[in-house]
Each structure stands twice: as structure tokens, then as C-alpha cells.
MDAnalysis code that builds the backbone (N, CA, C; Angstrom):
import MDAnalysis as mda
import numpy as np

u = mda.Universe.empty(501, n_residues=167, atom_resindex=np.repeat(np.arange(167), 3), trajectory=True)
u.add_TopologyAttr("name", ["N", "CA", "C"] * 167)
u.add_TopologyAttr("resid", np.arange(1, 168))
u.add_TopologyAttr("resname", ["UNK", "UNK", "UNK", "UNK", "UNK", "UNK", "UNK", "UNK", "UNK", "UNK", "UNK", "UNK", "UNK", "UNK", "UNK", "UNK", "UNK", "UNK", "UNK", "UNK", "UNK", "UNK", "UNK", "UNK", "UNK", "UNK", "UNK", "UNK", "UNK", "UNK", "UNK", "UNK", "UNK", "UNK", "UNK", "UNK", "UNK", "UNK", "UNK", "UNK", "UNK", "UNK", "UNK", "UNK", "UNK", "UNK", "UNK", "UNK", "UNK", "UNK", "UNK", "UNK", "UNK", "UNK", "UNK", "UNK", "UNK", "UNK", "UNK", "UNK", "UNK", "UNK", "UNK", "UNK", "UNK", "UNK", "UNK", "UNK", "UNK", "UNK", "UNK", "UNK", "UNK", "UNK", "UNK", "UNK", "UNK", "UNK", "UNK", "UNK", "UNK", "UNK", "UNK", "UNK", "UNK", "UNK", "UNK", "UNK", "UNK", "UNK", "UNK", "UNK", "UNK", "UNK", "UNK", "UNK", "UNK", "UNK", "UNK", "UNK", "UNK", "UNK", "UNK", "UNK", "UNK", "UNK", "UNK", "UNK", "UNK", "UNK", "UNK", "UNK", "UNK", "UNK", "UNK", "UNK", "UNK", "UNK", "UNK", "UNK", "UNK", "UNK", "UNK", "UNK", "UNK", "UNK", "UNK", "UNK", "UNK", "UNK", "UNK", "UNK", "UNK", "UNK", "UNK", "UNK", "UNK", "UNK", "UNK", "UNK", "UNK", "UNK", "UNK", "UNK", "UNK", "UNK", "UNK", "UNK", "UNK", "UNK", "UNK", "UNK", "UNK", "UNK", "UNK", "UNK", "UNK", "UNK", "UNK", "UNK", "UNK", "UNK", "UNK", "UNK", "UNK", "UNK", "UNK"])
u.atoms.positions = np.array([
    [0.004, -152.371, 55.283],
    [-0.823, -151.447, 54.524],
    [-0.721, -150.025, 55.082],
    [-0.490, -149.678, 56.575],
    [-0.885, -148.673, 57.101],
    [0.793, -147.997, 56.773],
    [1.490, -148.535, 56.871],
    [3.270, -147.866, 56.762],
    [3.191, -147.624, 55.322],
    [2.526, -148.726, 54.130],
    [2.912, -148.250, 52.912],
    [2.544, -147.038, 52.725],
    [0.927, -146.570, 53.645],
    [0.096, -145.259, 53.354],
    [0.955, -143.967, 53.902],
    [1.823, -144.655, 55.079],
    [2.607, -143.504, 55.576],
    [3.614, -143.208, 54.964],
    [4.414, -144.381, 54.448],
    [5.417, -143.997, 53.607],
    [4.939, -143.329, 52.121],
    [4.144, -143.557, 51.426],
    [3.740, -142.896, 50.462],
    [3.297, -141.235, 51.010],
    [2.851, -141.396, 52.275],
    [2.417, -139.481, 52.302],
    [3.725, -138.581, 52.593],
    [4.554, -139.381, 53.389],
    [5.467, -138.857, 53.933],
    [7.117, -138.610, 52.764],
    [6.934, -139.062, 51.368],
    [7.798, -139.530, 50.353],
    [7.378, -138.939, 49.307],
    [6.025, -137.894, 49.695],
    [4.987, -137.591, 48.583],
    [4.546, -138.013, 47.169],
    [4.455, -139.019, 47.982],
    [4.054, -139.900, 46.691],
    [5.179, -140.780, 46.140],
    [6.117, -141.055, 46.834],
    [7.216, -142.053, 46.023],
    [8.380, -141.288, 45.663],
    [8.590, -139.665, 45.649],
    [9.204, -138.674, 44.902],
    [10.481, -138.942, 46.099],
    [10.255, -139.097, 47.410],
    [11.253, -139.024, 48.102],
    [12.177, -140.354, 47.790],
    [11.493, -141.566, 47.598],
    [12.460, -142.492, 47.669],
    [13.287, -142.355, 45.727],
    [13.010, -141.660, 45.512],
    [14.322, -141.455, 44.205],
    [15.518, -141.185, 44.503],
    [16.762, -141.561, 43.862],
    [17.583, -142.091, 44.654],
    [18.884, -140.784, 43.912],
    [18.186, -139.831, 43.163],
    [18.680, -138.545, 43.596],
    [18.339, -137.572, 43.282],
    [18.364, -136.500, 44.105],
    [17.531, -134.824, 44.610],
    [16.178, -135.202, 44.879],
    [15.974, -136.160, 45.750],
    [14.157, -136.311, 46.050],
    [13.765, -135.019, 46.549],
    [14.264, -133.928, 47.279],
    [13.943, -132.352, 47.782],
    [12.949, -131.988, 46.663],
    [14.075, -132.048, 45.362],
    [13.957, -130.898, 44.296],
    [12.869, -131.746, 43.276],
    [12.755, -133.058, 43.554],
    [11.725, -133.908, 42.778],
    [10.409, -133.511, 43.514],
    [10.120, -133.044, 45.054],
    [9.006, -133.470, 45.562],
    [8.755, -131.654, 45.554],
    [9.847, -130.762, 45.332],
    [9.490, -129.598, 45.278],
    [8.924, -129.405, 43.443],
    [9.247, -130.020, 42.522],
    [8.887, -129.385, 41.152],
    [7.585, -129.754, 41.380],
    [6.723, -131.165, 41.992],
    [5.032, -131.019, 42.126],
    [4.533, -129.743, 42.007],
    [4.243, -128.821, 43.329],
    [3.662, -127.948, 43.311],
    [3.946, -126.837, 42.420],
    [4.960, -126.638, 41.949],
    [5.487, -125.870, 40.920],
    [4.584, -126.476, 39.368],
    [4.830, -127.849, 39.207],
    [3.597, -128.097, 38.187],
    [2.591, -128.044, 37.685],
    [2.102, -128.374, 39.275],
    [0.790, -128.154, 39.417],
    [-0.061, -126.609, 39.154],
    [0.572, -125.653, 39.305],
    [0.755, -124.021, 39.413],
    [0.688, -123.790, 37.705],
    [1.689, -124.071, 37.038],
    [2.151, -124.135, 35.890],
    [0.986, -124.895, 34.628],
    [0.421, -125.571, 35.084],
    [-0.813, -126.445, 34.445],
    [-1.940, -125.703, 34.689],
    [-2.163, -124.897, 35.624],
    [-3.618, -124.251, 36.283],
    [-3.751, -122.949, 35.536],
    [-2.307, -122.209, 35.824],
    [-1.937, -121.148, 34.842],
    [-2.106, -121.201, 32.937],
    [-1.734, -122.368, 32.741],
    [-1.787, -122.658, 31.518],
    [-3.130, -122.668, 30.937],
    [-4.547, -123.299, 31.782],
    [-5.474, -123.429, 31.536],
    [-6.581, -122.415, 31.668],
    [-6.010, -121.576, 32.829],
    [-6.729, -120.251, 33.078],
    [-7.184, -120.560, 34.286],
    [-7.023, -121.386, 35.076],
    [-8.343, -121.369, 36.426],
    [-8.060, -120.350, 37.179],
    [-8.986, -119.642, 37.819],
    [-9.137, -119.274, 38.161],
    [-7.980, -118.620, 39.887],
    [-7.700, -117.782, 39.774],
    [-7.012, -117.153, 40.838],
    [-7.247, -118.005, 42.054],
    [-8.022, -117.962, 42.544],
    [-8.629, -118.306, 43.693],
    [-8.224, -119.983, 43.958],
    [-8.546, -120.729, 42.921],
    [-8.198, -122.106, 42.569],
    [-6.815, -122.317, 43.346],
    [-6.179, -121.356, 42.536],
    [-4.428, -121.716, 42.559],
    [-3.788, -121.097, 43.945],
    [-4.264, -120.480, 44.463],
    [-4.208, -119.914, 45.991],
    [-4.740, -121.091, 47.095],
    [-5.961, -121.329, 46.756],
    [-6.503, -122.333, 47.740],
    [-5.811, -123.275, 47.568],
    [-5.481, -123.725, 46.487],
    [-4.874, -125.311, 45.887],
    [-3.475, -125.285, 46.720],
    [-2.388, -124.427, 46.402],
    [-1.434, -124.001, 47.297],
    [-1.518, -124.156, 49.015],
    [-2.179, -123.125, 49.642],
    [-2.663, -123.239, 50.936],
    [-3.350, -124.567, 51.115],
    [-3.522, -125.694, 50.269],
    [-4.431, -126.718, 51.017],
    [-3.117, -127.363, 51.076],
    [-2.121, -127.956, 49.869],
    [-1.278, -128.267, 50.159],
    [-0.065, -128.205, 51.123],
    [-0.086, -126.412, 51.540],
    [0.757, -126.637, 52.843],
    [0.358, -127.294, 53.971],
    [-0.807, -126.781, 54.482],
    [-1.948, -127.828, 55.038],
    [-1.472, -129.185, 55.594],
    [-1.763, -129.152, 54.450],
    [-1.468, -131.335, 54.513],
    [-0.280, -131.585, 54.607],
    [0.797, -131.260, 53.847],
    [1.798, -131.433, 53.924],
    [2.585, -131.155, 54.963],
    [1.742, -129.973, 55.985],
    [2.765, -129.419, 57.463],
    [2.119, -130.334, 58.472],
    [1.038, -131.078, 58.260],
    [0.057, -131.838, 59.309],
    [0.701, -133.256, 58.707],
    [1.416, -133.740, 57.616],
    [1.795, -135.125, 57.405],
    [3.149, -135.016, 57.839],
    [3.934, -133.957, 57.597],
    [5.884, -134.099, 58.553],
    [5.395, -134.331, 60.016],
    [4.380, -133.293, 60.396],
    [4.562, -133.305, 61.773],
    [4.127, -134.378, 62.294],
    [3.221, -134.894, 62.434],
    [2.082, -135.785, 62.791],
    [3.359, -137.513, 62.477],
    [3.556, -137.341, 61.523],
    [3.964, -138.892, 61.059],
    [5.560, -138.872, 61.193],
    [6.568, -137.395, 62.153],
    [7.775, -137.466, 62.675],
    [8.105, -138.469, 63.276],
    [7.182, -138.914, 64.469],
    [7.775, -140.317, 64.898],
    [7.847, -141.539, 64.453],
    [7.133, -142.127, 62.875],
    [7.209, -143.051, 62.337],
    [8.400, -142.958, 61.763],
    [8.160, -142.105, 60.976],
    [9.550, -141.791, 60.179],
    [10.889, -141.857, 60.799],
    [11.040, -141.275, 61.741],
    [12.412, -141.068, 62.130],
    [12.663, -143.043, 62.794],
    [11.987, -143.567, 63.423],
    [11.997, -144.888, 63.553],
    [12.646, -145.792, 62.252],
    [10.955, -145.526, 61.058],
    [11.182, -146.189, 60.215],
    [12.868, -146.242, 59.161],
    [13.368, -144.944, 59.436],
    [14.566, -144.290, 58.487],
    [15.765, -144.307, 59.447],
    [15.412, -144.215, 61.042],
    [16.272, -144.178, 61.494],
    [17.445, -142.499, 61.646],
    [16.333, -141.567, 61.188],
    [17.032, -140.430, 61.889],
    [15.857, -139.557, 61.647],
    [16.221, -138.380, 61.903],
    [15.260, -137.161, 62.466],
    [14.818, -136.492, 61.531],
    [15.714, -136.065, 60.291],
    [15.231, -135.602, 59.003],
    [15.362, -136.344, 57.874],
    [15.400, -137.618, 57.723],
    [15.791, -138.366, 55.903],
    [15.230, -137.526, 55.271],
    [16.376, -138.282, 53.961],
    [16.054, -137.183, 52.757],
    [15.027, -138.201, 51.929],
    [14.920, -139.143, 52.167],
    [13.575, -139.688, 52.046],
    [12.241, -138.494, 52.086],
    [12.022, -138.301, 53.364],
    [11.517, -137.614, 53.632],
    [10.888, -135.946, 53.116],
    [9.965, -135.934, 51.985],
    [9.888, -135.198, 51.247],
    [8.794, -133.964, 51.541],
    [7.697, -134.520, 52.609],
    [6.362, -133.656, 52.559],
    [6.798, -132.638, 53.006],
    [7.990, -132.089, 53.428],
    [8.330, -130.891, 53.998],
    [8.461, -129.737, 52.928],
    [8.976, -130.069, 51.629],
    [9.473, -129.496, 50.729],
    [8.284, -128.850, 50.127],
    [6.963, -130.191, 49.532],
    [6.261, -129.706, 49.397],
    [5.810, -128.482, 49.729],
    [5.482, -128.456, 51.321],
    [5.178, -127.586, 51.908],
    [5.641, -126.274, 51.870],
    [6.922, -126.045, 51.344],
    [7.887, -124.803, 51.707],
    [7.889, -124.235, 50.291],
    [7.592, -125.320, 49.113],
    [7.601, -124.984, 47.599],
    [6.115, -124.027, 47.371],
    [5.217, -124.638, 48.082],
    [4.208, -124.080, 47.913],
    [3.944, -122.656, 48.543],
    [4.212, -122.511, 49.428],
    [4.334, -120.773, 50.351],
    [5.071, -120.474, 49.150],
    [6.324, -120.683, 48.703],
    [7.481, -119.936, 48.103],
    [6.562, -119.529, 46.456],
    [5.272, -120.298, 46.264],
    [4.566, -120.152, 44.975],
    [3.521, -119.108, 45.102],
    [2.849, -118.876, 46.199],
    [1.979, -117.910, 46.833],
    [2.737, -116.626, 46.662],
    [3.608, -116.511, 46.482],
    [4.499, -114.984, 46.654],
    [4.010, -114.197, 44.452],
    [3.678, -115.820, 43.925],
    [3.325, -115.115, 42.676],
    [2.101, -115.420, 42.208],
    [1.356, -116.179, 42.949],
    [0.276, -116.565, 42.657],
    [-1.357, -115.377, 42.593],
    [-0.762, -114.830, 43.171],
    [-1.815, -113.425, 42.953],
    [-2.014, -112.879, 41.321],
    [-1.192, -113.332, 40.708],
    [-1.155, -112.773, 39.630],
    [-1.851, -113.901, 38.641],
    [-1.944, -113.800, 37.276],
    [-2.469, -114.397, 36.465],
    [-2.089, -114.784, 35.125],
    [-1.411, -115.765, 34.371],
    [-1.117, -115.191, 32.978],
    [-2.186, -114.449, 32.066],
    [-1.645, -113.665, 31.303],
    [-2.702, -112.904, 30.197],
    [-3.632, -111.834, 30.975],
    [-3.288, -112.038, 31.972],
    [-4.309, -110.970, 33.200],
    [-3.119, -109.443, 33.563],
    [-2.936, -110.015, 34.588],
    [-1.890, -109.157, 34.807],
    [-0.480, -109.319, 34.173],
    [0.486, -110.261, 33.813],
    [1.477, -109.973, 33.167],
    [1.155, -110.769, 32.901],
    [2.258, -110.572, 31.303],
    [2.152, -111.815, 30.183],
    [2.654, -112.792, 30.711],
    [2.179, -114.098, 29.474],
    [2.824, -116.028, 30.619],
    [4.350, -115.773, 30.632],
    [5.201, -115.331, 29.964],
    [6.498, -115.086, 29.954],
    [7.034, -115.046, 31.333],
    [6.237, -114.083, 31.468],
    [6.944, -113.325, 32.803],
    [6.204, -114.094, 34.183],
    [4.843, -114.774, 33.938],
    [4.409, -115.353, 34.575],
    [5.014, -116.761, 35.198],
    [5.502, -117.487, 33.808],
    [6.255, -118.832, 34.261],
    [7.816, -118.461, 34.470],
    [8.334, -117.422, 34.244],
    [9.800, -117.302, 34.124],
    [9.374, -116.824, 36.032],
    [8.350, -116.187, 37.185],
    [8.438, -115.556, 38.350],
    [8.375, -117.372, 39.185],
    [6.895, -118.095, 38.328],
    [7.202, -119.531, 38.515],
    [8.329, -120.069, 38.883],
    [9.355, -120.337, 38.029],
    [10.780, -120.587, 37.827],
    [11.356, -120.451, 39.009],
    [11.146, -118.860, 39.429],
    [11.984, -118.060, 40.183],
    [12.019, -118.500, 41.278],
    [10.243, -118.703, 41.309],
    [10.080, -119.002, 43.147],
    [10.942, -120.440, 43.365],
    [11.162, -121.541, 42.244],
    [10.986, -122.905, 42.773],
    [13.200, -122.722, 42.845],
    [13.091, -122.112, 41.784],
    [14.889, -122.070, 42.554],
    [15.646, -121.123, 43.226],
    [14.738, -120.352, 44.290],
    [14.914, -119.349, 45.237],
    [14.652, -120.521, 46.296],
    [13.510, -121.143, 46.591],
    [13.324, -121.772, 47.662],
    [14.449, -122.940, 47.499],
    [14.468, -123.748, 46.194],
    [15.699, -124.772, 46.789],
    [16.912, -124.336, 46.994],
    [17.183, -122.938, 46.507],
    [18.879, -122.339, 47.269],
    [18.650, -122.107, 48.462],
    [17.440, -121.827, 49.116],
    [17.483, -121.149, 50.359],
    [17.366, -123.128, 51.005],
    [16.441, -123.503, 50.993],
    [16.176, -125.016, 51.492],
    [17.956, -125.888, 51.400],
    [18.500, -125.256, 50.428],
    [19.880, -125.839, 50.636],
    [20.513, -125.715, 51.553],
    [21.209, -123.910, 51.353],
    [22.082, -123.278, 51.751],
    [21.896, -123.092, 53.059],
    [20.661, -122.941, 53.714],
    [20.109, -122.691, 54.737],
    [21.077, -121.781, 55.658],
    [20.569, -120.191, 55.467],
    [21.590, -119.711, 56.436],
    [20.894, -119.626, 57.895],
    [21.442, -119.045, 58.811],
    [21.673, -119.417, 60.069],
    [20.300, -119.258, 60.640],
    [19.194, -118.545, 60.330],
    [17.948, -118.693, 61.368],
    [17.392, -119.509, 60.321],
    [17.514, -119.898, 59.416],
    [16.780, -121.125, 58.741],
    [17.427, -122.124, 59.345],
    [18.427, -122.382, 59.479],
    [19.418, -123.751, 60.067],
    [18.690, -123.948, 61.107],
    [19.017, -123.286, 62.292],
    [18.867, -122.679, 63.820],
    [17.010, -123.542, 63.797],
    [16.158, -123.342, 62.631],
    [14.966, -123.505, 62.648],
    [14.812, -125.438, 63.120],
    [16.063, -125.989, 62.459],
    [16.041, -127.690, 62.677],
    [15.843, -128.124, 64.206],
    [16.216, -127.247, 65.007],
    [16.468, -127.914, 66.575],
    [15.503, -128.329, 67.025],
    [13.718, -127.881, 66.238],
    [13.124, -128.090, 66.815],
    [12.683, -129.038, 67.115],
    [11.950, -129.497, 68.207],
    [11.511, -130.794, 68.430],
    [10.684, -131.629, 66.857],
    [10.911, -133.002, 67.098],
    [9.880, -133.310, 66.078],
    [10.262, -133.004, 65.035],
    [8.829, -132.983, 64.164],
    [8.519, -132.924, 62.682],
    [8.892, -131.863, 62.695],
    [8.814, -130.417, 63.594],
    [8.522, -128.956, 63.548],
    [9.958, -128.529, 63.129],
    [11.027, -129.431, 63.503],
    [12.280, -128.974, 63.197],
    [12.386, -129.794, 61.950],
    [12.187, -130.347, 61.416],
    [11.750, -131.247, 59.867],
    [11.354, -130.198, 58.965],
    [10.118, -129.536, 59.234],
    [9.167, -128.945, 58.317],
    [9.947, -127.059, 58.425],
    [9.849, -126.943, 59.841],
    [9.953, -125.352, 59.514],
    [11.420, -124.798, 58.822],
    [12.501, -125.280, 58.875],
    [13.593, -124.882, 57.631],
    [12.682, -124.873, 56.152],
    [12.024, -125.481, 56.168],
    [11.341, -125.660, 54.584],
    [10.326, -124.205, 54.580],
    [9.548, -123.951, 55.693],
    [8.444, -122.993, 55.861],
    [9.369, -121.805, 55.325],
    [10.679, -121.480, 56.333],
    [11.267, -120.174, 56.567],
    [11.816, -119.713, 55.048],
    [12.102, -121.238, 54.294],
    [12.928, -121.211, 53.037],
    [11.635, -120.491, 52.125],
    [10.630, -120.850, 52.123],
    [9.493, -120.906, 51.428],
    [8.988, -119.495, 51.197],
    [9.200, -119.227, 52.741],
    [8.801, -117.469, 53.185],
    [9.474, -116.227, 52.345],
    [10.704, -116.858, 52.368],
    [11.652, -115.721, 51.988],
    [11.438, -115.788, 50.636],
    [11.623, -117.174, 49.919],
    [11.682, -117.037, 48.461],
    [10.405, -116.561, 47.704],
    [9.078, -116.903, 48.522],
    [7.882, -115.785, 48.223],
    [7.856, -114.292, 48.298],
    [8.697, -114.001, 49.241],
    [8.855, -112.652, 49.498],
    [9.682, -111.885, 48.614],
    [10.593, -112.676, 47.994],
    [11.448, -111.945, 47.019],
    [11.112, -112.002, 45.514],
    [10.103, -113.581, 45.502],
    [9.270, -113.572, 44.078],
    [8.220, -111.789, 44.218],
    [7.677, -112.054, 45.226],
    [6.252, -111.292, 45.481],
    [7.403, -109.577, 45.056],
    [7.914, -109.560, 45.674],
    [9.171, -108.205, 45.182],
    [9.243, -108.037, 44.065],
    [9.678, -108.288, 43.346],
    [10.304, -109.090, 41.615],
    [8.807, -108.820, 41.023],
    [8.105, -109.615, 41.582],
    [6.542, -109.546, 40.259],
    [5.966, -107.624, 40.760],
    [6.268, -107.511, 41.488],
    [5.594, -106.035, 42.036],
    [6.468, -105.071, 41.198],
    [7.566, -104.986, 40.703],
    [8.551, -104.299, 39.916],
    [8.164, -104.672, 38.602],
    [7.669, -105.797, 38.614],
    [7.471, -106.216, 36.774],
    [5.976, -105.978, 36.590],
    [5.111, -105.628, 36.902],
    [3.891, -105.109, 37.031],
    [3.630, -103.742, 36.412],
])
């Protein structure tokens, strides 16, 4: 019972064990989730906190549950292994989340910056150039999770760019 609970947090929910692009399956969540909140109107604040709770959890479930995992899978990062993405999708959503549809720019431009962030972070989470790479050595989960953080960072930073020009 206790491994199924770990494997389900650590797979986010089952998204990792798909048997192909679990990254980009466990990264469209938070991108959905964003996309549904927006759609409905909640509130700014909602979709910021909602974001930040999810990195949260998701940087406290790679790290924390690194040594099951790497046991259970048998190496240091499986691609099983999904809560990282989460984590890095969601920073990379914060870079547009300040904004609002129908508020500040129209939904157009709102879900097309959406878009932006979720396939900025999986080129960067791919391609990983060298201080994102360099980021894996670290011990643990920390070298698990933070390539995903650094990926996350940048692709917020260049959404957050992009929506500041379209403003």
C-alpha cells in the first residue's frame, strides 16, 4: 500500500508510467490546470498559489522519495519518474500567470503565452544546456528535480519577457 502511494506521487499520478513522453504527459497537468482556471475566471491569486503549492509538493515528493525510487527503478533519474517536471512546468507557468484573460490581454494571447511557457520548458528540460545539465550531479532527488527548476526558470523568464512586450 505504502509503495503504491509512493509510486503514484512520484509518477504523478500514473502519468509517468506511460510508456511514451511521460515528461511531457506529467508536464501538460499543470499547464491544464492553468488553462481551466483561466477559462473560468478565478481569480489571480488562485492560479499563483495553485502553481506555487504545486512546486511545493512536487520539489518535497522528488526529493524526499529519491531513495525509494532510485531502488525501486533502479537508477537515479527514471523517466518514470515524473514529479520533477511537474515542478519545473509550474515555475515555467508563473512567468504568465500574473496576467489574466479578458483582464489584461485577450484569452488569445493569454493561452497562446500558456502554450509558450509549456514548450519553452520541455525544450529547455530536453536539450538541457550545460548549467542545466551540470545541475544533475547533484546528490539525490536535488540532482533529479533541479534540471527541471533551472528549465522552469528560464522558460518563465522568457514567457514573463514575451507577455511584458504584448501588454
Amino acid at each position: 500500500m505504502i509503495d503504491t502511494l509512493k509510486l503514484l506521487c512520484c509518477t504523478n499520478g500514473g502519468l509517468g508510467l506511460l510508456p511514451k513522453s511521460p515528461g511531457t504527459w506529467s508536464s501538460l497537468k499543470p499547464l491544464l490546470a492553468v488553462l481551466i482556471l483561466g477559462h473560468f475566471g478565478s481569480p489571480q491569486a488562485l492560479t499563483i498559489g495553485l502553481l506555487l503549492l504545486v512546486v511545493v509538493i512536487t520539489s518535497i515528493i522528488t526529493i524526499k522519495l529519491a531513495p525509494w525510487y532510485t531502488q525501486h527503478f533502479g537508477q537515479k533519474d527514471p523517466p518514470q519518474v515524473v514529479s520533477d517536471e511537474a515542478a519545473g512546468q509550474s515555475i515555467a507557468l508563473l512567468g504568465m500567470a500574473w496576467l489574466q484573460p479578458n483582464n489584461h490581454v485577450s484569452p488569445t494571447i493569454w493561452i497562446g503565452l500558456a502554450v509558450a511557457s509549456f514548450i519553452l520548458f520541455r525544450v529547455f528540460d530536453i536539450w538541457k544546456p550545460a548549467f542545466i545539465d551540470s545541475s544533475q550531479n547533484l546528490p539525490g532527488g536535488w540532482g533529479v528535480l533541479m534540471d527541471d527548476i533551472l528549465a522552469g526558470i528560464i522558460a518563465g523568464i522568457l514567457v514573463a519577457i514575451g507577455a511584458v512586450l504584448l501588454v
